[in-house]
C-alpha positions in Angstrom: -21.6 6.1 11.9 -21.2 4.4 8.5 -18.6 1.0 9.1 -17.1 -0.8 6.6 -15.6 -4.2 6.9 -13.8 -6.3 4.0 -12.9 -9.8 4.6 -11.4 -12.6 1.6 -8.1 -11.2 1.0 -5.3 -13.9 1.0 -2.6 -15.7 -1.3 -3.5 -17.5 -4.4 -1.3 -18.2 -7.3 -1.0 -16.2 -10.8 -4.6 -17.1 -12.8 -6.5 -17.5 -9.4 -9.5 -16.2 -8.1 -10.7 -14.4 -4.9 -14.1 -12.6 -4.1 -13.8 -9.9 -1.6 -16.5 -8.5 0.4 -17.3 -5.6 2.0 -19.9 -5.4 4.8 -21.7 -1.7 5.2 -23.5 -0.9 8.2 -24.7 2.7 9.8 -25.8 4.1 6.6 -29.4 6.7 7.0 -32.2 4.0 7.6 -34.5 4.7 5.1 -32.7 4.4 1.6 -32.0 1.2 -0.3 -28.5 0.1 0.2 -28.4 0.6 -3.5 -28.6 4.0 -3.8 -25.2 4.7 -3.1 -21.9 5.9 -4.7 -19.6 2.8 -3.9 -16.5 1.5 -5.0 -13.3 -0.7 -4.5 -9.7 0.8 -4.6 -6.3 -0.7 -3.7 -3.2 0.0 -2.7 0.3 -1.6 -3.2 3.5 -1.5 -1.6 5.3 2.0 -2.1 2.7 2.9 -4.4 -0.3 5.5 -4.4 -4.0 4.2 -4.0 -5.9 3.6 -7.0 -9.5 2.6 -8.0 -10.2 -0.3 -9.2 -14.4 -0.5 -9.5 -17.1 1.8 -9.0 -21.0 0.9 -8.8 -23.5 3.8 -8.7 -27.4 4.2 -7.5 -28.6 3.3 -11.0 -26.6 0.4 -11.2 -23.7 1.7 -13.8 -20.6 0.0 -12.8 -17.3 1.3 -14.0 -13.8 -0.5 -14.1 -10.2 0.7 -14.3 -8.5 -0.4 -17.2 -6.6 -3.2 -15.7 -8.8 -5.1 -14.1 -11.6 -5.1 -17.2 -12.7 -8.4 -18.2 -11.0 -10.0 -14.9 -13.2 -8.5 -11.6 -16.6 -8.5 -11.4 -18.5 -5.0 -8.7 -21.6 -6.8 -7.0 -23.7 -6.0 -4.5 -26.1 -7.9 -2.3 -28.8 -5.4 -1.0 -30.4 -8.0 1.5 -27.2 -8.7 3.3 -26.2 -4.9 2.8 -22.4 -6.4 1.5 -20.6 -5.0 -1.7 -18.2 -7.3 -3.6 -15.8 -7.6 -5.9 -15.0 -10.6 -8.1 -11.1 -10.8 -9.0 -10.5 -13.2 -11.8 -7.5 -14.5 -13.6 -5.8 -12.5 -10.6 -1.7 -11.7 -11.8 1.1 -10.4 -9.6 0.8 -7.2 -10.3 -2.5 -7.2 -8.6 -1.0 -7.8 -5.3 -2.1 -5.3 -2.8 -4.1 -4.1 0.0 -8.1 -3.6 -1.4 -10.3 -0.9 -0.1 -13.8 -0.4 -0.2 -15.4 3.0 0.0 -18.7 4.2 0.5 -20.0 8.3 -0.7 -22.8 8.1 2.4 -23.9 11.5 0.7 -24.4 10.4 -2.8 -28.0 8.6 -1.9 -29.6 12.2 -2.2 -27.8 12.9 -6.0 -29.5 9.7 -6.9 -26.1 7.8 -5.8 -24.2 8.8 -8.4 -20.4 8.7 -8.0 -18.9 12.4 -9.0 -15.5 12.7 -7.3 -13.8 10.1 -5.7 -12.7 12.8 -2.8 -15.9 12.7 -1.7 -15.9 9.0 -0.7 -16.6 9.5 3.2 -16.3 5.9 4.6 -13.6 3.2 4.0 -12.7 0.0 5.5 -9.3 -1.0 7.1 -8.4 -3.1 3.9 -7.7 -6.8 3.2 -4.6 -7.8 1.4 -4.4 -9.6 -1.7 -1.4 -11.3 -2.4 -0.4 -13.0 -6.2 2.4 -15.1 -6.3 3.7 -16.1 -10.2 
């Protein structure tokens, strides 16, 4: 069973910086841990969920509009733990971030089609910008 844990959420003021990670463990044995679909989404307060990063088997990464040129999708194959660099962090960033794993997408060279197909997630860490 793929498990997903995300840790470095907390307060910081408007400008600030945080890195998130995101711990995998229980994906198939066998594959590198980056050969897979994953990717970073959040979630505010009374709104929907949104993603914010993707990073794909052949290392594309792809951002949402508002974060570009502020966060940073990493991964560190050795400690099996994806990331995600928030810089320059404003209010409106405040929410609850997500990562997600597609434990499928190793076998379509870990490219990331559909986001529905994102099979694991992680109970969140919240992110809170104060102005």
């Amino acid at each position: 069973q793929v498990r997903l844990v995300e840790s470095g959420g907390g307060s910081v003021q408007d400008g600030g910086s945080l890195t998130l990670s995101c711990e995998v463990s229980g994906l198939p044995s066998g594959y590198s841990f980056s050969s897979y679909c994953m990717a970073w989404f959040r979630q505010a307060q009374g709104k929907e969920r949104e993603g914010v990063a993707h990073i794909e088997g052949d290392g594309t990464r792809t951002y949402a509009d508002f974060v570009k040129g502020r966060f940073t999708i990493s991964q560190d194959n050795a400690k099996k733990i994806l990331y995600l660099q928030a810089n320059s962090l404003k209010p409106e960033d405040t929410a609850t971030y997500y990562c997600a794993v597609e434990s499928k997408s190793v076998f379509n060279g870990g490219l990331c089609f559909n986001d529905d197909a994102l099979d694991a997630w992680g109970q969140g860490t919240l992110v809170t910008v104060s102005s």
